[in-house]
Steps between C-alpha positions, in 0.01 A plus 500: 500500500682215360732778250582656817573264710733342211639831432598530867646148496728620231608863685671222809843421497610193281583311815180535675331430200658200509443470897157454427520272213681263691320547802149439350638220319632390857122592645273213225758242569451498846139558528503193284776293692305610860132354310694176372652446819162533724330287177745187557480489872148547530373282192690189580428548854136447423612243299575260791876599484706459852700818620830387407346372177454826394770661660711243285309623189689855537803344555651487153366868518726597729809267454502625142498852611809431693645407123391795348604769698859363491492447138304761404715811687756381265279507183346827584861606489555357165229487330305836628259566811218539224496148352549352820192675637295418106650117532322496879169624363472253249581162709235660736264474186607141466428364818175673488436335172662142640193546803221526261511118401140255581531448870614106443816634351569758800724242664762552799761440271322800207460764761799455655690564143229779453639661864838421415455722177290756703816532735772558259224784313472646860832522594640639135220787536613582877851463429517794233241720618707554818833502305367778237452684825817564530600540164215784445545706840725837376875419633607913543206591701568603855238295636531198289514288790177653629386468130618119534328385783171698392435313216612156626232523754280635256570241277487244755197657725261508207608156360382324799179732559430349164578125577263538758206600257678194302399272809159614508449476128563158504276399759210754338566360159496133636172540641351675212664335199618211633926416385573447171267873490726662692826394357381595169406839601819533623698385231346745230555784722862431534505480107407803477804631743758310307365680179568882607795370717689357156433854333526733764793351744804609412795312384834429681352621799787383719679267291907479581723644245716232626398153509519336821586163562234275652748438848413903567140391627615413823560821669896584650270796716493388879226765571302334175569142633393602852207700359416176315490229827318786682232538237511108469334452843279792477280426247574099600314664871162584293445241255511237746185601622338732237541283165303178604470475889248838534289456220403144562475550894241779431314266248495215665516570877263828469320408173561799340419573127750517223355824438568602866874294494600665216387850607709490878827387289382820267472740778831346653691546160371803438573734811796280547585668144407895612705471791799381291454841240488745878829288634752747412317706772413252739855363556669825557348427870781281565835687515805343420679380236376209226594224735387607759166610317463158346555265826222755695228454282544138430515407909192738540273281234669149698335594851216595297496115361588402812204646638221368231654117554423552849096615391217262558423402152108513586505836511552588159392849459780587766749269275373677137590880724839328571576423181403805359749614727776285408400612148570899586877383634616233253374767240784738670741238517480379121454850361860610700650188367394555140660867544796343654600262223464727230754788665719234573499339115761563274402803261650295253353156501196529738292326326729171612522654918105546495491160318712331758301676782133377359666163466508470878151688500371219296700198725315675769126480370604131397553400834230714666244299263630183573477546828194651477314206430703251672484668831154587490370154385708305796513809759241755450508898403697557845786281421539749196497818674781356708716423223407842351667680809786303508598535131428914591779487787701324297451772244598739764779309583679503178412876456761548766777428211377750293728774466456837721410743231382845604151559310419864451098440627399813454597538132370136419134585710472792313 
């Protein structure tokens, strides 16, 4: 079985064997970024940390990330999508190793270094996944859009379906092997990755043969820079209440396990990730053009938030259905924008547009965590919602600018 299934392997194409490479290499860094993530908030939770104390412990996390995807657009050009993606891997491995100190060394100040690592690894490994996309998908088919947005969602869709086992691995592993356990069964696994990625990933996958100056990271594109604000509020709209403010309502205002915590951010991640690999036929129930496409779905999911700020918070299985819901629509709306920024990025160079674009991704899950804690610990879970829909209409809002593209739906859903 294991001769035919490599013998089949070899029959594919050389760019879906290398698809798969980088997506599975995409797959055990995010199950391993989802468990860290639950790990953090709910071990120093129970360790007597405030909200916005741990809300501030992922805040190098994400400021860093902001760095990185800047930075590291323009290295991925340079330097090759492959070591970019290898060089992500291994400062994963590092901040895994950097959490597995005696508990009196686990300062604020240590783990916030260790996140700060953990968000430069994450955003390398994002970053050039989603730019080898483009650089894989066959230019002279007829479909290659259709091709395009196909294997972003894919690519996408399955990613988060996998951070969401990631979130309840952590809280699984924290209750049966307690912390340091589970970052050190999460470090050798990645080890492992970054082994067959160095041999099998190719090289110069989507290096420049020009070398572009450092100024070219900030995108000239007004569709990318509009893209970029849009997608700035939208994922700002659901970390403000998912990263911090959810999981510590539910544990401390319902007493709910970390076993149980961990598995409703699991389920949430996880069908918020299948819905994101069926968008390309879900959306083609909105006619229109890309503007018009884009501004629709994001003021759909606001009245949505609207709606759950407005819920009585006693009633939480009502509240974990709307959620779930809100889950199913951002899903839509992230999945078209992740399709959107890679047809609009330069074919030569995208690496530096996608970059740019994850940039503001990553400026938006900085503030949503900040937030996050802050509101929740002075205002309360509703207080969050609200912000959540307002940063959605303002997504809307700015989709407005976009440009009006006709997308051929049809071909794309196909």
């Amino acid at each position: 079985m294991p001769d035919s299934l490599a013998s089949r392997l070899k029959a594919l194409p050389f760019e879906v064997r290398q698809y798969l490479l980088i997506t599975g290499n995409y797959w055990a860094f995010t199950l391993t970024d989802g468990a860290l993530r639950m790990l953090v908030v709910l071990h120093f939770h129970q360790l007597g940390y405030s909200p916005i104390e741990v809300a501030m412990l992922f805040l190098f996390y994400e400021a860093f990330g902001v760095v990185t995807n800047l930075v590291g657009g323009w290295l991925g050009a340079r330097l090759g999508l492959n070591r970019t993606m290898n060089v992500g891997l291994g400062l994963q491995i590092v901040a895994l190793c950097m959490l597995m100190v005696p508990a009196a060394v686990l300062t604020v100040p240590w783990v916030m270094a260790a996140q700060a690592l953990s968000g430069i690894a994450k955003d390398l490994n994002k970053m050039s996944a989603k730019s080898a996309v483009k650089v894989l998908v066959p230019k002279e088919s007829a479909n290659a859009q259709s091709a395009l947005y196909r294997w972003v969602a894919l690519l996408t869709g399955s990613k988060n379906a996998l951070k969401g086992a990631g979130f309840f691995m952590g809280g699984a592993l924290l209750s049966l092997i307690g912390f340091r356990g589970a970052v050190l069964v999460m470090a050798v696994l990645l080890v492992a990755v970054l082994a067959l990625s160095l041999v099998r990933l190719r090289a110069e996958l989507g290096r420049q043969k020009r070398k572009p100056k450092f100024s070219e990271v900030f995108s000239k594109s007004r569709a990318v820079n509009v893209l970029s604000a849009a997608r700035l509020c939208l994922f700002a709209s659901r970390d403000v209440w998912f990263v911090v403010a959810l999981p510590v309502f539910l544990y401390d205002q319902h007493g709910w396990s970390h076993w149980t915590v961990g598995g409703l951010l699991a389920i949430w991640v996880i069908g918020y990730g299948g819905v994101q690999t069926q968008a390309p036929r879900i959306t083609r129930l909105v006619k229109g053009d890309a503007r018009n496409q884009t501004a629709v779905w994001a003021t759909v999911l606001a009245v949505l938030a609207a709606a759950l700020a407005l819920m009585p918070l006693a009633a939480v299985g009502w509240l974990v259905i709307g959620l779930l819901a809100f889950g199913v629509l951002f899903a839509i709306n992230s999945s078209w924008h992740s399709y959107l920024i890679v047809h609009y990025a330069r074919a030569d160079g995208v690496s530096m547009d996608v970059g740019f674009y994850y940039m503001a991704n990553a400026m938006g899950r900085l503030l949503g965590t900040v937030l996050s804690g802050w509101l929740y610990q002075w205002y309360g879970l509703s207080a969050c919602l609200w912000v959540a829909a307002i940063l959605v209409l303002a997504s809307a809002l700015m989709a407005l600018a976009l440009p009006r593209e006709q997308v051929q739906q049809e071909r794309i859903s196909g």
